[in-house]
C-alpha positions, 0 to 999 in steps of 0.5 A: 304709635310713636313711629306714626306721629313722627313720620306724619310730622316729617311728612308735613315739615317737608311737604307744607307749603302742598298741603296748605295750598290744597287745603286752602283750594277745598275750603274755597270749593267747600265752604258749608263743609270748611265752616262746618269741620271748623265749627266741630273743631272748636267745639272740640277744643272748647269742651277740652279747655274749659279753663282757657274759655273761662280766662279768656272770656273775663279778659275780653269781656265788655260790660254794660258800662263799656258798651254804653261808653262805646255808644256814647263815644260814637264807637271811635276813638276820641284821639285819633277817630279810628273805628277798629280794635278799640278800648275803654280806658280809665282815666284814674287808672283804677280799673276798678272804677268803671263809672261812666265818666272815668271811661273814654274810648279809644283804639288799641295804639292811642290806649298804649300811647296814653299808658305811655304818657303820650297823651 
């Protein structure tokens, strides 16, 4: 079985920009069956890891207080008015403290220039 994977992964490593092209080309001809076979693969990865749902889903998890600040906030940043990849911030830096007037909404780069003492 070995011998198997190993050929497979040479074959692959000499052959991927083929391979990728062609996959590329039937997903664009197949799409019900592209997004089917995707859907079953992570479904098969989600029952296998558990775990990493569970982390990811308290990681990236908005709770009400955070959806009711995006609202308030007209979902854009209050720096720059960008309207993508954005973030409640804290402004006592007690993540903790999720009261509706300690959260501001900002995009990903301002967030990080204002835990940088830009802003």
């Amino acid at each position: 079985m070995d011998k198997y994977k190993e050929y497979h992964k040479q074959y692959y490593q000499k052959n991927k920009e083929i391979i990728m092209e062609r996959s590329k080309v039937w997903r664009e001809n197949n799409p019900e069956k592209a997004r089917d076979m995707a859907r079953r693969a992570s479904e098969k990865w989600r029952k296998k890891n558990p775990e990493k749902i569970k982390a990811n889903n308290e990681k990236y998890y908005l709770s009400g207080m955070a959806i009711k600040v995006l609202k308030r906030d007209n979902y854009e940043c209050q720096i720059c008015g960008q309207k993508h990849f954005l973030h409640t911030h804290h402004f006592n830096s007690n993540k903790k403290d999720n009261s509706y007037w300690n959260l501001l909404t900002l995009c990903a780069s301002c967030h990080k220039l204002t835990h940088k003492g830009y802003f």
